[in-house]
C-alpha positions as CSV (number, residue, x, y, z in Angstrom):
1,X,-69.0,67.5,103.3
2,X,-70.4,68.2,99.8
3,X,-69.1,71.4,100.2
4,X,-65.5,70.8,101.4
5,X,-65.3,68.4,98.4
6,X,-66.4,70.9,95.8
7,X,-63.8,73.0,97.0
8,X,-61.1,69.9,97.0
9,X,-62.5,69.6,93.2
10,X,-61.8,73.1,92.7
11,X,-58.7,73.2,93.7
12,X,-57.4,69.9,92.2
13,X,-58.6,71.3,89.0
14,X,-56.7,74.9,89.8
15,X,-53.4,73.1,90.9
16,X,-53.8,70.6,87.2
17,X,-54.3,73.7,85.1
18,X,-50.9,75.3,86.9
19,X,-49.3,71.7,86.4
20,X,-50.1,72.3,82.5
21,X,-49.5,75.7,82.7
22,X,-46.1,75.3,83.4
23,X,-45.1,72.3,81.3
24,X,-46.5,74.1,78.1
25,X,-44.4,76.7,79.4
26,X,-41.7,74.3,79.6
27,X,-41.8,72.3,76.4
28,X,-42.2,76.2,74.4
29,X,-38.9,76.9,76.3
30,X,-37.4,74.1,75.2
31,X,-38.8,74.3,71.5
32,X,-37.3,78.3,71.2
33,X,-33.5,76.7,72.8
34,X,-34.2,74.2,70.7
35,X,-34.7,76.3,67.6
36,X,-32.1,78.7,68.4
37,X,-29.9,76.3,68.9
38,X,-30.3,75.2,65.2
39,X,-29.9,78.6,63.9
40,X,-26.7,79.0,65.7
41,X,-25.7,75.8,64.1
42,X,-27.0,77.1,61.0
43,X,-25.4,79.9,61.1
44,X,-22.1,78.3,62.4
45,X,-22.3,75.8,59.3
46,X,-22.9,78.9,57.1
47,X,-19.8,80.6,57.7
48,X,-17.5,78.0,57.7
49,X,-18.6,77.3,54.5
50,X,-18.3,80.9,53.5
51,X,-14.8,81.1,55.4
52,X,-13.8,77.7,53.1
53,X,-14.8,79.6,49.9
54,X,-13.1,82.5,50.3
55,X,-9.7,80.8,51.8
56,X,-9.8,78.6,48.3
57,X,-10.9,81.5,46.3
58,X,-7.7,81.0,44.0
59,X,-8.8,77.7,43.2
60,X,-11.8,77.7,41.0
61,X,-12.4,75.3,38.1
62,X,-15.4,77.4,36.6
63,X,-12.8,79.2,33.9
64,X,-11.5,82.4,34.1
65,X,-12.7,84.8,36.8
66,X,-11.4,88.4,38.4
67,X,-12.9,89.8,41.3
68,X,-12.4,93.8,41.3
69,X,-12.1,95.1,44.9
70,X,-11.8,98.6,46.0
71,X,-10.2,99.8,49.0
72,X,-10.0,102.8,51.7
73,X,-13.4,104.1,50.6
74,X,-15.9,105.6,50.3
75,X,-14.8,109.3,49.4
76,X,-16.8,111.8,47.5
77,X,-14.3,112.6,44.9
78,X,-13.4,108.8,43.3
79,X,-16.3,106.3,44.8
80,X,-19.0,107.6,42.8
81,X,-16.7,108.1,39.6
82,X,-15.6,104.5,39.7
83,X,-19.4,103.4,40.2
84,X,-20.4,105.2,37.4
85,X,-17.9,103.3,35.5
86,X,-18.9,99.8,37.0
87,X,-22.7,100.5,36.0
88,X,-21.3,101.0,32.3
89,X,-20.0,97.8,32.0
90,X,-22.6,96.3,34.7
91,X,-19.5,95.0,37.1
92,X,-20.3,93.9,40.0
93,X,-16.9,94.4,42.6
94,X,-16.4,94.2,46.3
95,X,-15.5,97.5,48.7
96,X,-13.4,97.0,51.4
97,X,-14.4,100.2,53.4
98,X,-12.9,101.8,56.3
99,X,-15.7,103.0,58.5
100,X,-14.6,106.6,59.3
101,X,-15.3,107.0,55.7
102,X,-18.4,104.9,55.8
103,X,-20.2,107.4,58.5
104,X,-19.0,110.2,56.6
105,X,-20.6,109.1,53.4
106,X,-23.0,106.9,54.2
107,X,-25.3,107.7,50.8
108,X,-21.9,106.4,49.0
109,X,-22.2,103.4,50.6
110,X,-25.7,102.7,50.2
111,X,-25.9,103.5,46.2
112,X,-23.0,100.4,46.2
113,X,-25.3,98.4,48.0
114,X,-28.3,99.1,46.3
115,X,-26.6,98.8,43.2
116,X,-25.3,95.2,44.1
117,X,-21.5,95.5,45.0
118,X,-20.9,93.6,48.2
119,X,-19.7,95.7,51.2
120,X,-16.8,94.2,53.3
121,X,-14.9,95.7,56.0
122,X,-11.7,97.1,56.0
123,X,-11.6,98.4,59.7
124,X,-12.4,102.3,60.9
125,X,-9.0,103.9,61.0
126,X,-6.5,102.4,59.0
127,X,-3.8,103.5,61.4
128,X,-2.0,101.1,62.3
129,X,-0.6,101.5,65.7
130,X,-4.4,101.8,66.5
131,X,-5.4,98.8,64.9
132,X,-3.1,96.5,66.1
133,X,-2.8,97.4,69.3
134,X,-3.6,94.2,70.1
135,X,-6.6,91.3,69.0
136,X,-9.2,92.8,70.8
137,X,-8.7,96.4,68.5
138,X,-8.5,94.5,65.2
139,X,-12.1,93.3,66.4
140,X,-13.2,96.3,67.9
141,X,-12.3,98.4,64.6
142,X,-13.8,95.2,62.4
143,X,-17.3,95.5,64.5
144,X,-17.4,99.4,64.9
145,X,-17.3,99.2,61.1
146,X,-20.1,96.9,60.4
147,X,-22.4,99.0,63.2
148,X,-21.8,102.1,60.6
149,X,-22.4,99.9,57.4
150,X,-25.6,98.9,58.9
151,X,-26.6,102.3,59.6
152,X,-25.6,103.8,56.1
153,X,-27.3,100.8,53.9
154,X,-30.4,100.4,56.3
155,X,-30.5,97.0,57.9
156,X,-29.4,96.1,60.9
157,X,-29.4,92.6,59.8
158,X,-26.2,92.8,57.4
159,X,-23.1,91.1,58.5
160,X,-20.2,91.3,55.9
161,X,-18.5,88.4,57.5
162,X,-15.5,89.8,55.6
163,X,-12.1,91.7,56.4
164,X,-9.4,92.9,54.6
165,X,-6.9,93.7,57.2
166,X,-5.1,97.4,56.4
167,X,-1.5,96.6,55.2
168,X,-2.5,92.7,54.3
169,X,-3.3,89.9,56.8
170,X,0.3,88.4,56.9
171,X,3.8,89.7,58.0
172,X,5.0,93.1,59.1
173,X,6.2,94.4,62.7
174,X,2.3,93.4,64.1
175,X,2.1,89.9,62.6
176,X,2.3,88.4,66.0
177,X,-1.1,90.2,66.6
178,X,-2.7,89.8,62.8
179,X,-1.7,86.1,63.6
180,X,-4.1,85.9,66.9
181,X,-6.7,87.9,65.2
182,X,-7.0,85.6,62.1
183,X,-7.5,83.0,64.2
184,X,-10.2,84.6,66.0
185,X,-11.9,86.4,63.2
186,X,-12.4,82.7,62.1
187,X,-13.7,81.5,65.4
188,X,-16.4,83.8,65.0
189,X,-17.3,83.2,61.9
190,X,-15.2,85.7,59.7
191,X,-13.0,85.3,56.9
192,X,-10.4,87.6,55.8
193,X,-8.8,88.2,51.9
194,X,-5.8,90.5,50.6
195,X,-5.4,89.9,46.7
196,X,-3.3,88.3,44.1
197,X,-2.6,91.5,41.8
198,X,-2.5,94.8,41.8
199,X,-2.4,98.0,39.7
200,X,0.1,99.9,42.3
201,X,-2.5,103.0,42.0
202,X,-1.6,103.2,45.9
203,X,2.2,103.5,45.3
204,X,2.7,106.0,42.7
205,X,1.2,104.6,39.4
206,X,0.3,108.0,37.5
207,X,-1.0,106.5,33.9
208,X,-2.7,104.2,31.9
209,X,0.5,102.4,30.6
210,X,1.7,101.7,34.0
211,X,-1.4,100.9,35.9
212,X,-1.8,98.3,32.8
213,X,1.8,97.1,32.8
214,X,1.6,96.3,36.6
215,X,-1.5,94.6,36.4
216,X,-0.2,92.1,33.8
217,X,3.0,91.5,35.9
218,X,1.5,90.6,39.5
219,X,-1.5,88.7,37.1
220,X,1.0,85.7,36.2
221,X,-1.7,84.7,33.8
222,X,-3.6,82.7,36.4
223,X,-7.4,82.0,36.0
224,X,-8.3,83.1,39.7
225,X,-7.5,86.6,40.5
226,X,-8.3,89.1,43.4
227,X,-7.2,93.0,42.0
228,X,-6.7,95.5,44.4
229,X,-7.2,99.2,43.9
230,X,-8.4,102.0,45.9
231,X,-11.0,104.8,46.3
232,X,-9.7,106.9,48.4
233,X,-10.2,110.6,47.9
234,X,-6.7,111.2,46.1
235,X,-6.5,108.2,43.9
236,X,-8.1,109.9,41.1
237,X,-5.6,107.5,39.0
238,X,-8.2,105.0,39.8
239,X,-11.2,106.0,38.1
240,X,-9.0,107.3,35.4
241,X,-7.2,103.7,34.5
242,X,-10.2,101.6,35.3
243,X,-12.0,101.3,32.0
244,X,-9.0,100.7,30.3
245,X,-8.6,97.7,33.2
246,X,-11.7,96.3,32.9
247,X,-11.3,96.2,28.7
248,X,-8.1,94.7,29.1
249,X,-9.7,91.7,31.6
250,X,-12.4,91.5,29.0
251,X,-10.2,90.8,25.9
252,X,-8.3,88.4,28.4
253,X,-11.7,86.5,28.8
254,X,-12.4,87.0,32.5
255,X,-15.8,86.8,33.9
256,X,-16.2,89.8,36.7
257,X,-17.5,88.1,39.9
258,X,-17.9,89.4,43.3
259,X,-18.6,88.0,46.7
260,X,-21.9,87.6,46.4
261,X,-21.4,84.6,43.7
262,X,-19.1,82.7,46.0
């Protein structure tokens, strides 16, 4: 008898010490979906609010501000030329980049990270009937792009949670899909931006006096503006004009921002 109740004691205390066993297992289970479920909702909250900023970008009270963004990069001929000129002045600007170019020059793209220019995505090929194929290759271009701006700057962690869609995000023969895609580049979480002036560099401006000329006209003199220029490897008109921009938005009394400050 003392003996079968030893062993009824040793068991009881084996089949407790699996009871505990597996609520501790339970409760961390629920404390890791409970934490993750936070983050999500963190990180939710965190890019609506980013989204927000960037859809009312135009609408800042702090005075006058420019944002410089660069487009169809990187290349080897005009990135690092117009980089050099940024780190003169220390301007900070934004890069929409096109991934092809991105795993082709990925050193490109980490000296603009490293120097503190903000990295958003512009898609991999920039050809359209590729792109827009439908939704689901406006998001497959958007995330093969932020796979190789990971790889080039070094952290897997990065998430540009930005897009400048090739040929602007409204109108055009694909606007029914840009329309779908907006919508769902915003249901997970990313915004998308064209811009309020322009230099024409893309369309055949070929000096100074132009570049200048166009910039004023598409400015309108509002406080808020988003400039778009390129880096592509034949817009050498880029680099060229882009002191004489900057000096000019100076003199005007605009403060050079870039995403990071929203």
């Amino acid at each position: 008898l003392h003996s079968t109740s030893r062993r009824q004691r040793q068991m009881c205390i084996r089949d407790r010490d699996n009871i505990i066993a597996e609520e501790q297992k339970n409760t961390h289970e629920n404390i890791d979906t409970n934490n993750k479920e936070e983050e999500i909702k963190e990180e939710k909250d965190k890019n609506e609010e980013f989204i927000d900023k960037i859809n009312n970008i135009y609408n800042g009270e702090e005075g006058k501000r420019v944002f410089l963004t660069f487009d169809d990069g990187p290349s080897e001929a005009v990135t690092p030329k117009v980089l050099d000129i940024l780190d003169k002045y220390d301007i900070k600007a934004t890069f929409f980049v096109l991934g092809c170019n991105v795993k082709s020059h990925p050193d490109i793209v980490k000296r603009a990270y490293d120097s503190g220019h903000y990295i958003a995505n512009h898609g991999y090929s920039h050809k359209y009937s590729k792109i827009y194929k439908d939704t689901n290759a406006v998001l497959e271009e958007y995330n093969k792009t932020e796979e190789a701006i990971r790889t080039a700057i070094g952290n897997s962690e990065y998430s540009s949670n930005l897009f400048r869609f090739p040929g602007g995000s409204y109108g055009g023969p694909y606007e029914n899909i840009k329309k779908k895609a907006r919508k769902e580049l915003n249901k997970q979480g990313i915004a998308y931006l064209d811009w309020s002036a322009l230099t024409y560099d893309a369309e055949g401006a070929d000096n100074e006096k132009e570049v200048l000329t166009n910039l004023k006209e598409t400015m309108n003199g509002w406080d808020n503006v988003v400039i778009l220029m390129h880096d592509a490897p034949d817009k050498e008109i880029t680099y060229k004009t882009l002191e004489a921009v900057i000096e000019y938005l100076q003199d005007k009394g605009y403060a050079f921002e870039n995403i990071y400050d929203l």
